[in-house]
Every structure is written in C-alpha cells, then in structure tokens.
Backbone and ligand atoms as CSV (ligand in chain L), in Angstrom:
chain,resi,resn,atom,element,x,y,z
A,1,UNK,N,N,30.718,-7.855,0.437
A,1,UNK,CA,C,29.722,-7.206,-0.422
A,1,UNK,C,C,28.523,-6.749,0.426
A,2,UNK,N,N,27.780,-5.251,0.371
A,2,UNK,CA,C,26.849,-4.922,0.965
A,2,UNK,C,C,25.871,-4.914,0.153
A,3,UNK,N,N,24.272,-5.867,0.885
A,3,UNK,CA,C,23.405,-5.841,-0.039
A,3,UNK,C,C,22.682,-4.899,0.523
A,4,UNK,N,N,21.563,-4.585,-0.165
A,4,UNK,CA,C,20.559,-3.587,0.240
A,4,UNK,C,C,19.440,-4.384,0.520
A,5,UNK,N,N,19.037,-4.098,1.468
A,5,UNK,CA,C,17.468,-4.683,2.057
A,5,UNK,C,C,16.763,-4.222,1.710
A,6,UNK,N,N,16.084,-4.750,0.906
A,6,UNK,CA,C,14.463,-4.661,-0.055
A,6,UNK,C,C,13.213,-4.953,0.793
A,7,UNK,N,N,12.311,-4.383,0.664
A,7,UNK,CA,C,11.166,-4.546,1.446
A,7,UNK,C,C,9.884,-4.133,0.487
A,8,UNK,N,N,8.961,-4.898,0.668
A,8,UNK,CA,C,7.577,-5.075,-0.223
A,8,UNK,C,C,6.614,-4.462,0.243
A,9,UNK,N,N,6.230,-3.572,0.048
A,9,UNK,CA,C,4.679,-3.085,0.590
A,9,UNK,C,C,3.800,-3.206,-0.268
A,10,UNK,N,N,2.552,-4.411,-0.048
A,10,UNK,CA,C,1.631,-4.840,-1.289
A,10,UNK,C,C,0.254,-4.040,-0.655
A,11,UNK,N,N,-0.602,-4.179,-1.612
A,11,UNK,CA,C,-2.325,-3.334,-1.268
A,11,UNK,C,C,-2.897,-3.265,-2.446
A,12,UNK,N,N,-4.042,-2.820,-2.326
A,12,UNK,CA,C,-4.578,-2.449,-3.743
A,12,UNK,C,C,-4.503,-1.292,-4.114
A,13,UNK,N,N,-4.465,-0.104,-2.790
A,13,UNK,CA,C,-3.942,1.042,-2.747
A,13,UNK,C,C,-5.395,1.574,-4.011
A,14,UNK,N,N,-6.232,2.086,-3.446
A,14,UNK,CA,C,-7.626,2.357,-4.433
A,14,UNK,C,C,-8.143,3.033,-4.035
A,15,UNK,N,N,-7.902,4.239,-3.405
A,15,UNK,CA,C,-6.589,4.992,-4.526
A,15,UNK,C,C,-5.678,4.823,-2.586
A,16,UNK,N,N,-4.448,5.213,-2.985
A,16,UNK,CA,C,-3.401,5.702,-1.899
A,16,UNK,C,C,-4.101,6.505,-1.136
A,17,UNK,N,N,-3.798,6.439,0.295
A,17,UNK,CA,C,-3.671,7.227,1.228
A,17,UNK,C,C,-2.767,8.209,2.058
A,18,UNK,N,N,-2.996,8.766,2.631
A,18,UNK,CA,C,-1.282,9.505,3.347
A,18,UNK,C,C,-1.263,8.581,4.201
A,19,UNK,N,N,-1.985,7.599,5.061
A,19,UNK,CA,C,-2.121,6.811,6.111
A,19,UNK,C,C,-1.079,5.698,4.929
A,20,UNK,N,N,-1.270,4.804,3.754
A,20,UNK,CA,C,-0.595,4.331,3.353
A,20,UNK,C,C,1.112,5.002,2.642
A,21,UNK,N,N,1.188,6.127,2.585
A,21,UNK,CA,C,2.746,6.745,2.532
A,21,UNK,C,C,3.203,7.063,3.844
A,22,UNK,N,N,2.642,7.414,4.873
A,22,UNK,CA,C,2.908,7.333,6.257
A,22,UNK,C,C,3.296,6.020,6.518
A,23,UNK,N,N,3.180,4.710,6.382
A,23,UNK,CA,C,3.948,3.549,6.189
A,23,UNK,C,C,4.834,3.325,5.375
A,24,UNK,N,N,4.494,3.531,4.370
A,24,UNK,CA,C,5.556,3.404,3.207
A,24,UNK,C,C,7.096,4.054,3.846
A,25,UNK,N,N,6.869,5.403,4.138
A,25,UNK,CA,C,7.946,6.719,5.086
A,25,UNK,C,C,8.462,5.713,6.573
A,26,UNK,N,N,7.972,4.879,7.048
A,26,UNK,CA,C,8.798,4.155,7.807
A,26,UNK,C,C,9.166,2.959,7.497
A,27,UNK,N,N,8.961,2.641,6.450
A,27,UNK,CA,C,9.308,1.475,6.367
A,27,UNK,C,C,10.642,1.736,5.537
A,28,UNK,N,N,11.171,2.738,4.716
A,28,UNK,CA,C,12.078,3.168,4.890
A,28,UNK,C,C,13.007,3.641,5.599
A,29,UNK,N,N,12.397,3.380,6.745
A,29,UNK,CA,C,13.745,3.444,7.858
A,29,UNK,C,C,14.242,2.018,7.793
A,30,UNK,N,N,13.517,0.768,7.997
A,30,UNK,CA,C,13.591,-0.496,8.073
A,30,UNK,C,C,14.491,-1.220,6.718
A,31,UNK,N,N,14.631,-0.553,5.743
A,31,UNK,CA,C,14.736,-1.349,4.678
A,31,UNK,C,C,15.440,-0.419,3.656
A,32,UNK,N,N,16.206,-0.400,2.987
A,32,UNK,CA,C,17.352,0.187,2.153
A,32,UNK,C,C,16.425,0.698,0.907
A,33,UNK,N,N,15.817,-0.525,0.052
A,33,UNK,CA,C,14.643,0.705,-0.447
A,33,UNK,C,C,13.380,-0.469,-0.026
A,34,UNK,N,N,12.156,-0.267,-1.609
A,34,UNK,CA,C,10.803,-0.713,-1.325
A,34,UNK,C,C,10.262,-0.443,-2.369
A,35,UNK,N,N,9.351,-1.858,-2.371
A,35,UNK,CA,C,8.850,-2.076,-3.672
A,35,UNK,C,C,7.199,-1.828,-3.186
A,36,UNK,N,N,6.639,-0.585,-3.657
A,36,UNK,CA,C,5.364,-0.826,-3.728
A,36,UNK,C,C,4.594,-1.661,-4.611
A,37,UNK,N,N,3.973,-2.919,-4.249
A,37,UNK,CA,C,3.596,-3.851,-4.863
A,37,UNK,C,C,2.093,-3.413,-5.457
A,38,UNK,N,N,1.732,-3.209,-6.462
A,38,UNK,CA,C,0.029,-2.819,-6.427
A,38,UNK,C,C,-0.725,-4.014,-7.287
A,39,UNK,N,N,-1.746,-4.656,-6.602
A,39,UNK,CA,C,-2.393,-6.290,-6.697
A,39,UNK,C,C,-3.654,-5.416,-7.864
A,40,UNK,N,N,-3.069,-6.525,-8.880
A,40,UNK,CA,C,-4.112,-6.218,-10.000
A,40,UNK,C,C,-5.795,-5.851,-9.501
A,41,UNK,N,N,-6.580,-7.016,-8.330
A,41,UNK,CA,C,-8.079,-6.612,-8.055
A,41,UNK,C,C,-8.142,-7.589,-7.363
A,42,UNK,N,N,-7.584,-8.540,-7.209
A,42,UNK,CA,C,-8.082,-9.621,-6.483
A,42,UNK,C,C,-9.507,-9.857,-6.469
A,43,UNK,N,N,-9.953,-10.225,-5.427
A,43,UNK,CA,C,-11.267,-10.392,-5.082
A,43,UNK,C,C,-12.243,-8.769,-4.779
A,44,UNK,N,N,-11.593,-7.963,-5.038
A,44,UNK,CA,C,-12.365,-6.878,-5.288
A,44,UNK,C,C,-12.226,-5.912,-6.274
A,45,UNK,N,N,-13.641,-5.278,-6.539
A,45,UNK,CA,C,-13.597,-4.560,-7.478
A,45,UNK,C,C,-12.991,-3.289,-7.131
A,46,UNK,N,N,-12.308,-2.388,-7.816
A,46,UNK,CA,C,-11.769,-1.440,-7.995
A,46,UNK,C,C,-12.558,-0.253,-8.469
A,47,UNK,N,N,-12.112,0.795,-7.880
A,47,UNK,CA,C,-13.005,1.914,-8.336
A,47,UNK,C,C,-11.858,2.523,-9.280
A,48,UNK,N,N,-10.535,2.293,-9.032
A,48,UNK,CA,C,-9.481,2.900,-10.372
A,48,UNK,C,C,-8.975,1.747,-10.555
A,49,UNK,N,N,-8.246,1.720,-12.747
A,49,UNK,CA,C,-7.976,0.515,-12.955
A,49,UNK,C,C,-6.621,0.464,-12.344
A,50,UNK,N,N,-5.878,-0.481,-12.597
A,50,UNK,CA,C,-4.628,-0.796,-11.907
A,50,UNK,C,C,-3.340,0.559,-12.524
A,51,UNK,N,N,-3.564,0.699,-13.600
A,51,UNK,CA,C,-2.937,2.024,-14.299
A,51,UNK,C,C,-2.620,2.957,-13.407
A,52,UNK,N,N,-4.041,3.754,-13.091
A,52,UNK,CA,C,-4.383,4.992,-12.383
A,52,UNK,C,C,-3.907,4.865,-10.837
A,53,UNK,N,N,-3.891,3.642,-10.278
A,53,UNK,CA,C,-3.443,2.869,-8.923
A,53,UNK,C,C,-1.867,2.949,-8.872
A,54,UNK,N,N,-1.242,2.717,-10.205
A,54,UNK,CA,C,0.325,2.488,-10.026
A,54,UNK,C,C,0.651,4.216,-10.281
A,55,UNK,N,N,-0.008,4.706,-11.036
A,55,UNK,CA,C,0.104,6.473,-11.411
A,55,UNK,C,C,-0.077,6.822,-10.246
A,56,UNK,N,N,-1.004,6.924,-9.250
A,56,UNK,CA,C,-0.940,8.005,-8.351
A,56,UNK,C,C,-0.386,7.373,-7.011
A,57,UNK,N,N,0.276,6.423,-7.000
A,57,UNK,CA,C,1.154,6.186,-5.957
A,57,UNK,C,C,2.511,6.918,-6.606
A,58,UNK,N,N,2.679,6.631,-8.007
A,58,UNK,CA,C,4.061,6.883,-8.145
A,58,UNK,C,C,4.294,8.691,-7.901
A,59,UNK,N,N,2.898,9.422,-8.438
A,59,UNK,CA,C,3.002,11.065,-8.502
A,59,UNK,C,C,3.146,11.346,-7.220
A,60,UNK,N,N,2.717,10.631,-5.911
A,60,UNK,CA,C,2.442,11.149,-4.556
A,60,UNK,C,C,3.883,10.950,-4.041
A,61,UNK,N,N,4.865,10.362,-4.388
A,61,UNK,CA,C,6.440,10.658,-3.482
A,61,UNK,C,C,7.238,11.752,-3.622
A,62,UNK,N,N,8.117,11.733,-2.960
A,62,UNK,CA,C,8.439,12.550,-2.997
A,62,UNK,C,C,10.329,12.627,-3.862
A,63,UNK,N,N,10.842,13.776,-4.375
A,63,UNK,CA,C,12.019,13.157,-5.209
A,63,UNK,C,C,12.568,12.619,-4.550
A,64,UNK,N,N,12.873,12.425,-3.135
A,64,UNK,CA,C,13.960,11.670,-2.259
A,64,UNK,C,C,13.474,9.970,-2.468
A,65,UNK,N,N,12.187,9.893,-1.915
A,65,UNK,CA,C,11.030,8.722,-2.168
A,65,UNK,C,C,11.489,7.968,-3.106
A,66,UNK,N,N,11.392,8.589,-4.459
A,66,UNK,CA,C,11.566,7.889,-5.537
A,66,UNK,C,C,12.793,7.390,-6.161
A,67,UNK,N,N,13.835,7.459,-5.592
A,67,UNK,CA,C,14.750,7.399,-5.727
A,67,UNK,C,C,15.311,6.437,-5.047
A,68,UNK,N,N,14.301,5.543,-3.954
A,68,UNK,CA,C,14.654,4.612,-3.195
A,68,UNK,C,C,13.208,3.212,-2.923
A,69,UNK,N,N,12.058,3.850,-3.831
A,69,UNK,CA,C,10.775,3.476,-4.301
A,69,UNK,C,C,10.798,3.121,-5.208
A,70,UNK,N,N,10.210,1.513,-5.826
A,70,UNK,CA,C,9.794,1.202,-7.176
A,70,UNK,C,C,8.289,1.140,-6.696
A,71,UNK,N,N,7.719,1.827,-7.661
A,71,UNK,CA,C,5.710,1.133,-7.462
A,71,UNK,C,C,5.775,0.217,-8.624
A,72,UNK,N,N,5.137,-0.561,-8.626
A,72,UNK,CA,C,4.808,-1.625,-9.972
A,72,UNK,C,C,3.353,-2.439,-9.466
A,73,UNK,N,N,2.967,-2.798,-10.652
A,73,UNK,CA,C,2.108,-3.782,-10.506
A,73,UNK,C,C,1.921,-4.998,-10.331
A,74,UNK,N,N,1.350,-6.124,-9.754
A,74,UNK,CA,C,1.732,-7.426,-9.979
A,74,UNK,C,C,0.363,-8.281,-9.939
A,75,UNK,N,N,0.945,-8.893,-10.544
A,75,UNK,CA,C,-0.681,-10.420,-10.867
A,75,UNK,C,C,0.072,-11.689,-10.192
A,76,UNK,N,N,-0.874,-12.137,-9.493
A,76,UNK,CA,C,-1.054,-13.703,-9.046
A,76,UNK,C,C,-0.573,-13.272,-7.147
A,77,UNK,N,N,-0.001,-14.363,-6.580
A,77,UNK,CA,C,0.098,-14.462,-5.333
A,77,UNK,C,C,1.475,-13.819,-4.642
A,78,UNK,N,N,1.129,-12.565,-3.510
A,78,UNK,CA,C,2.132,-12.001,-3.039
A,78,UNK,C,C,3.012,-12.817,-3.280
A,79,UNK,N,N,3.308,-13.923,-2.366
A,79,UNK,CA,C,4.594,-14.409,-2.070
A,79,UNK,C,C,5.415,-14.740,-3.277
A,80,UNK,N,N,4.740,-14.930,-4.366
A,80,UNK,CA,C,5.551,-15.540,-5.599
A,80,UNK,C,C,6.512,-14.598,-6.412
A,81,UNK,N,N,5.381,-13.306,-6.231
A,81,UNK,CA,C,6.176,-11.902,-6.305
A,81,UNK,C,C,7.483,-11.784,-5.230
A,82,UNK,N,N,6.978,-11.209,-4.368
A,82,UNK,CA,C,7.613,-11.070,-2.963
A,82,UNK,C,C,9.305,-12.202,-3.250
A,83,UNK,N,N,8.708,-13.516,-3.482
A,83,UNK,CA,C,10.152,-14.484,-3.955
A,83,UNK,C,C,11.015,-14.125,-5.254
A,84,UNK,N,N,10.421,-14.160,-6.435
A,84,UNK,CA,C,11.108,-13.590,-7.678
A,84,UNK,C,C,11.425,-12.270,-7.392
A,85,UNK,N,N,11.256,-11.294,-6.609
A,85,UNK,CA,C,11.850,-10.163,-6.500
A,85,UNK,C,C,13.110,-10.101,-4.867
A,86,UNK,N,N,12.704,-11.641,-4.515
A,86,UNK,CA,C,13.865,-11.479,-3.656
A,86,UNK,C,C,14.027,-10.831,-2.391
A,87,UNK,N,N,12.591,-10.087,-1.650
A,87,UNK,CA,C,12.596,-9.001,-0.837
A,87,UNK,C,C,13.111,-9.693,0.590
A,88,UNK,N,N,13.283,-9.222,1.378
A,88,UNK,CA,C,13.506,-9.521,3.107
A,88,UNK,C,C,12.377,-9.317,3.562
A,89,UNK,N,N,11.500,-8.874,3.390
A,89,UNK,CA,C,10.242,-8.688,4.312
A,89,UNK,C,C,8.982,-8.164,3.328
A,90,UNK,N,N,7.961,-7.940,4.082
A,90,UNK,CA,C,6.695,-7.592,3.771
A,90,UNK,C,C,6.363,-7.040,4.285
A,91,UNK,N,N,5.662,-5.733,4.156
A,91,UNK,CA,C,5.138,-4.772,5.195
A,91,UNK,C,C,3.866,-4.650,5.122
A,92,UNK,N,N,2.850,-4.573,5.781
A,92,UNK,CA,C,1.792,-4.383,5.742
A,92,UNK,C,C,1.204,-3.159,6.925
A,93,UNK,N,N,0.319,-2.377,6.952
A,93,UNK,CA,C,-0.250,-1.353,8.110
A,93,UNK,C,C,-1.275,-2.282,8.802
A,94,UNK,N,N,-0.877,-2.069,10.063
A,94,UNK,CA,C,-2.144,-2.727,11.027
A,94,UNK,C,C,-2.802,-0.963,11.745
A,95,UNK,N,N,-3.855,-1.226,11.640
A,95,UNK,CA,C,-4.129,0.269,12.395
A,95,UNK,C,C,-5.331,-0.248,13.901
A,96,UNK,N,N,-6.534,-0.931,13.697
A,96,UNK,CA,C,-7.147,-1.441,14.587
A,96,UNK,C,C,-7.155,-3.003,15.155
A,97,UNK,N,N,-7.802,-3.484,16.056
A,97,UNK,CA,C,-7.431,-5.289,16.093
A,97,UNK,C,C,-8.611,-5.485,14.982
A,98,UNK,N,N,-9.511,-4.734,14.411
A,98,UNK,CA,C,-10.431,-5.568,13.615
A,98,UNK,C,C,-9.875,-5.451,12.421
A,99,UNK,N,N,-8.297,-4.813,12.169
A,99,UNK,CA,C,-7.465,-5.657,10.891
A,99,UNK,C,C,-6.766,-6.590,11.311
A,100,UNK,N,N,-6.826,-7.068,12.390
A,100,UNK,CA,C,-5.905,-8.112,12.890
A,100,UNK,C,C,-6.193,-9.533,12.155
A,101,UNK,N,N,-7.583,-10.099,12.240
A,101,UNK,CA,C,-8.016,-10.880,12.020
A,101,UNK,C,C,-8.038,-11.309,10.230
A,102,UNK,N,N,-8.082,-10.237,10.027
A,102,UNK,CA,C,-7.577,-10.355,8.402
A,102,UNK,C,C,-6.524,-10.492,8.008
A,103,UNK,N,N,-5.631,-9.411,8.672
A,103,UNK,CA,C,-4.108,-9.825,8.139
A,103,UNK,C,C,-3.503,-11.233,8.762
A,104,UNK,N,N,-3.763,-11.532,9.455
A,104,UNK,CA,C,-3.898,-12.728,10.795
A,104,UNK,C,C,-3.628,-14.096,9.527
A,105,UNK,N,N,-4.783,-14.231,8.949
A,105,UNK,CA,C,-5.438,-14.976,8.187
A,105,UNK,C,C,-4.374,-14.989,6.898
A,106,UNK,N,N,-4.028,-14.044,6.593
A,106,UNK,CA,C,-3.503,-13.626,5.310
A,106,UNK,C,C,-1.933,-14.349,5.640
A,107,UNK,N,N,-1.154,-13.526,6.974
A,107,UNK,CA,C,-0.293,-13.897,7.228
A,107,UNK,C,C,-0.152,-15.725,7.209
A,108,UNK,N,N,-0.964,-16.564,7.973
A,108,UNK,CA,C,-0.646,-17.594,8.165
A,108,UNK,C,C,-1.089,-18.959,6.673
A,109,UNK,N,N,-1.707,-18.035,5.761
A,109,UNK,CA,C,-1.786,-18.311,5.056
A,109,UNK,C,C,-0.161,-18.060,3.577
A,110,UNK,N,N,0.258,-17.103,3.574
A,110,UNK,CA,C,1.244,-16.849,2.973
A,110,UNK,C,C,2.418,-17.932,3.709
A,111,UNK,N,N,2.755,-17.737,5.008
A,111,UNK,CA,C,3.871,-18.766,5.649
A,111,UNK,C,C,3.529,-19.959,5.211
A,112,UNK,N,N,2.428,-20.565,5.041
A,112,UNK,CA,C,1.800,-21.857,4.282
A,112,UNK,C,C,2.442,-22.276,3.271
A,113,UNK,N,N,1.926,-20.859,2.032
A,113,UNK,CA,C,2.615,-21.134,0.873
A,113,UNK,C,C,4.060,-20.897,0.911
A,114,UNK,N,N,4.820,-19.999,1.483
A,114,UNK,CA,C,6.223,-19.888,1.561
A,114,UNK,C,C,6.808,-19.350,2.952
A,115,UNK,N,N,7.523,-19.866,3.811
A,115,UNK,CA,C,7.483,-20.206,4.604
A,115,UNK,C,C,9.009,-19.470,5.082
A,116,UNK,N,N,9.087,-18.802,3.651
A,116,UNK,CA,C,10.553,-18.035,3.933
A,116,UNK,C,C,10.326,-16.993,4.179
A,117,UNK,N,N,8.754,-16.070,3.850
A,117,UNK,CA,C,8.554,-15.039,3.442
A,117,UNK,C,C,7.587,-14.101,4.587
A,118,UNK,N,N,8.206,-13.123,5.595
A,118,UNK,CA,C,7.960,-13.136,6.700
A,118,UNK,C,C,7.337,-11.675,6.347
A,119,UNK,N,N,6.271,-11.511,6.928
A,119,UNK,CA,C,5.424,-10.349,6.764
A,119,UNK,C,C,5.633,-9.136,7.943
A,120,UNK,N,N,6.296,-8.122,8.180
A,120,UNK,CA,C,6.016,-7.313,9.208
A,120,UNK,C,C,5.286,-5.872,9.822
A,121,UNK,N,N,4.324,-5.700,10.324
A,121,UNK,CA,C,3.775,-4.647,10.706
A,121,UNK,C,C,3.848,-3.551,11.141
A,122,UNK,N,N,3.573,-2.761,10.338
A,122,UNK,CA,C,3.528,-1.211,11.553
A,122,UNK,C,C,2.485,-0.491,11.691
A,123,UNK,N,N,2.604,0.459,12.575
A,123,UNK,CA,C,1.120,1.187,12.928
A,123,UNK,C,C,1.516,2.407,12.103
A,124,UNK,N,N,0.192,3.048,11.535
A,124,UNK,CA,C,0.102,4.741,11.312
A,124,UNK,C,C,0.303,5.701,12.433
A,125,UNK,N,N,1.064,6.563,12.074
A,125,UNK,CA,C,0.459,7.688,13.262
A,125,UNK,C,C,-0.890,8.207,13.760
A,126,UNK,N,N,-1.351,8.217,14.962
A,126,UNK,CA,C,-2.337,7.999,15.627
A,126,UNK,C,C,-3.565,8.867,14.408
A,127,UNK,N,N,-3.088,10.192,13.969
A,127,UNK,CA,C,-3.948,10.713,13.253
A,127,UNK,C,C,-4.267,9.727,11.417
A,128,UNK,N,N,-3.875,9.318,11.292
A,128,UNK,CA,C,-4.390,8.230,10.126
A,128,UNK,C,C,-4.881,6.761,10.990
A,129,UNK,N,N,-5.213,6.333,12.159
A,129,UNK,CA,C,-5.349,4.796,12.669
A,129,UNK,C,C,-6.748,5.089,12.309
A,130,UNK,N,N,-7.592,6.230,11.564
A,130,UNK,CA,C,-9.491,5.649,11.433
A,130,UNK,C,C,-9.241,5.559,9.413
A,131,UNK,N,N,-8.074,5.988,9.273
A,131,UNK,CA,C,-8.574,6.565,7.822
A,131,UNK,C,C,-8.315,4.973,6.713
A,132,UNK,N,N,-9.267,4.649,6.208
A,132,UNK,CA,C,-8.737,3.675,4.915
A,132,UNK,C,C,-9.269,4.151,3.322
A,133,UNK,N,N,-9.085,3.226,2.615
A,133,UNK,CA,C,-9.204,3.488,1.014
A,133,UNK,C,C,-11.010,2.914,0.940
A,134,UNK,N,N,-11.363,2.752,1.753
A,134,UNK,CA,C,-13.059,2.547,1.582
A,134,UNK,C,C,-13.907,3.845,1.879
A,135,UNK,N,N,-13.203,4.674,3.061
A,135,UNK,CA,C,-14.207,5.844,3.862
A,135,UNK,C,C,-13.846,6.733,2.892
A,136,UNK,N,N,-12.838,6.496,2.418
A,136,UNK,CA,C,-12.066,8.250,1.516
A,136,UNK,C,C,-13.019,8.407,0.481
A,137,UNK,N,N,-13.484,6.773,-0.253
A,137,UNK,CA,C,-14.046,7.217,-1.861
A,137,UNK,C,C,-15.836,7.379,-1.259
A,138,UNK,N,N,-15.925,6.872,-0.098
A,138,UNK,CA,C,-17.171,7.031,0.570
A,138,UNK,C,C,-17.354,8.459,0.784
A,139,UNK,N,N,-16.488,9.024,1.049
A,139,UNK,CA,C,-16.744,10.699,1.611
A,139,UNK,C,C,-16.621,11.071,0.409
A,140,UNK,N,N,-15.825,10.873,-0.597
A,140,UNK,CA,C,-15.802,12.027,-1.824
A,140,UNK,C,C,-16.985,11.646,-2.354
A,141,UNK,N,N,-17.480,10.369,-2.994
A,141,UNK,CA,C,-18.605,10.186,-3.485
A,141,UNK,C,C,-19.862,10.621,-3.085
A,142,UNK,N,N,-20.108,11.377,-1.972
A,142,UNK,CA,C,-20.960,11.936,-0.898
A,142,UNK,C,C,-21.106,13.453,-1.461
A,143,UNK,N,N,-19.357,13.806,-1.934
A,143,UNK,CA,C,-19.305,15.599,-1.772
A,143,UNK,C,C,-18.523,15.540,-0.817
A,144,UNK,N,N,-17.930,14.524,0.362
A,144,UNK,CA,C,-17.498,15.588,1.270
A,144,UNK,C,C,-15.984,15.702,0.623
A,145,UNK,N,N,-15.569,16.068,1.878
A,145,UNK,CA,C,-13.423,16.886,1.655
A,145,UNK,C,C,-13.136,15.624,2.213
A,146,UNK,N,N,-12.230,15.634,1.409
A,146,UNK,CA,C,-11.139,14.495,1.734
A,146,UNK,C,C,-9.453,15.279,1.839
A,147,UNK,N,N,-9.181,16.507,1.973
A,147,UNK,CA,C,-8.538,17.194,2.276
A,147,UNK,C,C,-7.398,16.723,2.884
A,148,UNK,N,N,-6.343,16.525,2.889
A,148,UNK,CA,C,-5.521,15.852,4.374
A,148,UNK,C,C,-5.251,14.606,4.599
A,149,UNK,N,N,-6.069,13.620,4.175
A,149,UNK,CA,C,-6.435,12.087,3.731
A,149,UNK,C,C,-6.063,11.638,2.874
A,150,UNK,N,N,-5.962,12.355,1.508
A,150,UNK,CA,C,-5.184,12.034,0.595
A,150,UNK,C,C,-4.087,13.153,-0.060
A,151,UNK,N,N,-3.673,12.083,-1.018
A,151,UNK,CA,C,-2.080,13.202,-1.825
A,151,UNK,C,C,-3.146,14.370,-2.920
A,152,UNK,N,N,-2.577,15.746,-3.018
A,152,UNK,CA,C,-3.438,16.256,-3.658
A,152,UNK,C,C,-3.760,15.468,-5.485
A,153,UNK,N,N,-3.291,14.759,-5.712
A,153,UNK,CA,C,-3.396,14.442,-7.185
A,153,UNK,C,C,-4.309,13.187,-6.954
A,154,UNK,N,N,-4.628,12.959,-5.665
A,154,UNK,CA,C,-6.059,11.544,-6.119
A,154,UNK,C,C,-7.075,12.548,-5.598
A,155,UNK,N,N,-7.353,13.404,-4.883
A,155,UNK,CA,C,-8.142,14.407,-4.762
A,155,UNK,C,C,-8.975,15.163,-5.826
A,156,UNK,N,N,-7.650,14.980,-6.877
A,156,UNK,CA,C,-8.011,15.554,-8.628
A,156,UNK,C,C,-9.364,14.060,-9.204
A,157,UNK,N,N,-8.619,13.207,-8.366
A,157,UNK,CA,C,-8.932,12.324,-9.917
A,157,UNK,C,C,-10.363,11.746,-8.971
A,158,UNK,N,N,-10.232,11.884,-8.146
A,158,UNK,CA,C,-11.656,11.413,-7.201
A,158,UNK,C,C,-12.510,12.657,-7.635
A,159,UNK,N,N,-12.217,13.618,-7.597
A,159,UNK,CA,C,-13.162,15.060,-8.354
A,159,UNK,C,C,-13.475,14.904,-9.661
A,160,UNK,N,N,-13.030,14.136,-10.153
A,160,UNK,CA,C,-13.268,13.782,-12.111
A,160,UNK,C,C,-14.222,12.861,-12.079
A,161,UNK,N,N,-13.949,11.886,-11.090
A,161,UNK,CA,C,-14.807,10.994,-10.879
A,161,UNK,C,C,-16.302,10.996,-10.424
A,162,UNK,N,N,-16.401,11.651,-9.494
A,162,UNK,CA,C,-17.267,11.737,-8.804
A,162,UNK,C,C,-17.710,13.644,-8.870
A,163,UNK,N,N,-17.353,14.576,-9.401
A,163,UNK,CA,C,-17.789,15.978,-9.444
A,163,UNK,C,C,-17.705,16.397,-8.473
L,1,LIG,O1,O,-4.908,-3.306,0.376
L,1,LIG,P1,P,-5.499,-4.671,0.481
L,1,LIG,O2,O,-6.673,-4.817,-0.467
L,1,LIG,O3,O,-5.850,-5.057,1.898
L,1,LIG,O4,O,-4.332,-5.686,-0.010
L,1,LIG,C1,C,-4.565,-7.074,-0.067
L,1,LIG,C2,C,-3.481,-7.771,-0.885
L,1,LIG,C3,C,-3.406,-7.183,-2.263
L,1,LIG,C4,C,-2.139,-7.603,-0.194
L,1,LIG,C5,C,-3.845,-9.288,-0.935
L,1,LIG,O5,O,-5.142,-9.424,-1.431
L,1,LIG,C6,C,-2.881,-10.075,-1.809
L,1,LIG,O6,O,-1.801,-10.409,-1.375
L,1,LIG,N1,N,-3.302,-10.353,-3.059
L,1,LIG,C7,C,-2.494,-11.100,-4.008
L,1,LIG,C8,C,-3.018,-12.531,-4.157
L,1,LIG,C9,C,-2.570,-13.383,-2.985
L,1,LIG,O7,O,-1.403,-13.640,-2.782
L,1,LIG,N2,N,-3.569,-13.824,-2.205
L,1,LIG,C10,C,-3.330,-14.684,-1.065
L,1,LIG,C11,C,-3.195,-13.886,0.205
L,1,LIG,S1,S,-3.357,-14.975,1.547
C-alpha cells in the first residue's frame, strides 16, 4: 500500500505572503500534499479574523495547488493538530538567524510535548528572505505598495482596510 506524505505548514499567516507560498511551493516537492494549518491568534492579535486568514490563503493557490492543499484552521497546540491529522513533518520558513532563536525555542519545545513530531525548515528565495506579515501591513497602513509581496486578493483586502 502507498501512503501519501502529508506535511503541515502552521502560521498565523496575517495575511499570507508570496514569501509564505514560496514555501508552501517547496514543500510540495517534499511531501505528497499539505495542510496549511492557520492558528486561531495565539498570543497575538490579528489584524484579519481567522475567516479572512483561511480565505485568502485558500484564493491565493493555484488550481494545481489546491488540489494537493488543504488550508484549515486550528485551535489549541500544533502538535496535537499536527498528531490527530497524522502528518510526517512540519514545515516552517527560516529566512534570517534572528528567526532562529524563535523557532529554536518553539522547536524544542514541541519535541517536549511530542517527541514524534519533527519540524523541518526551509529558506525563501533570496528575494522574499527581508519580507514578513508585520512589514507588509506596516507598509500598506503607511500608503505604501505592497505590490509583489503579496497575492493580488490581500492587496484588495489590505486596501479596504486601510484606503
Ligand atoms: O506565523 P507565526 O505567528 O510565527 O506562527 C506561530 C505558530 C502559529 C506556528 C505558533 O504560535 C503555534 O504553533 N501556535 C499554536 C499553539 C502552540 O502549539 N503553541 C506552542 C508552540 S511551542
């Protein structure tokens, strides 16, 4: 019997990036499909509710994407998800060492709680390693272009938002 290798990509994704589907796009090489995981708020506040978070990840793939992509939402602790859904791995984007120390933390904290559940990294292509989901709503909220940075449909909804 051939199984398919499932792979988790969790975030708050607030809103998506191309720097975060630029991972997502290899991590489909790695993994048969992928569950975009989207974390209700955790410890931070959200500038979109979790709705608008699972909507514009799901509008930004592409038909091939989706067809090998679940986005969903989830409450409580990766790994518990990550276990009831059974995945082989965890993907997360490292882009500088000053995410190291966070995911660092995160990582050795998850092996804590489950110890089955192995997290693995990849880098963006060099042109997304400055871009995250903090500078994007920082520049639109400013006025500036976020052009290129994001999928055109959070571009819409960051313009509704912010004028
Ligand atoms: O995109 P983010 O905000 O860096 O993603 C962080 C996220 C959602 C992956 C992390 O906060 C998380 O896993 N939240 C779920 C709750 C949990 O398991 N916390 C313990 C992590 S050590």
């Amino acid at each position: 019997m051939v199984v398919d290798r499932i792979g988790m990509f969790p975030g708050s994704f607030d809103p998506v990036t191309l720097g975060h589907l630029d991972i997502l796009g290899r991590s489909l090489h790695l993994f048969d499909r992928m569950i975009v995981a989207v974390a209700e708020a955790g410890h931070k506040q959200t500038l979109f509710p979790l709705e608008e978070r699972v909507e514009m990840l799901r509008e930004s793939l592409s038909a091939e994407q989706s067809a090998l992509v679940e986005v969903t939402p989830f409450r409580g602790l990766l790994v518990d998800f990550a276990r009831q859904r059974r995945v082989h791995g965890v993907i997360r984007g490292l882009r500088f060492v000053s995410d190291f120390e966070y995911e660092f933390q995160m990582v050795l904290m998850n092996q804590r709680l489950a110890p089955d559940v192995d997290t693995i990294f990849l880098m963006p292509t060099a042109q997304y390693t400055f871009l995250n989901a903090s500078l994007v709503k920082e520049v639109a909220r400013n006025g500036g272009s976020v052009e290129g940075l994001v999928p055109p449909g959070v571009i819409r909804r960051l313009k509704a938002r912010f004028g």
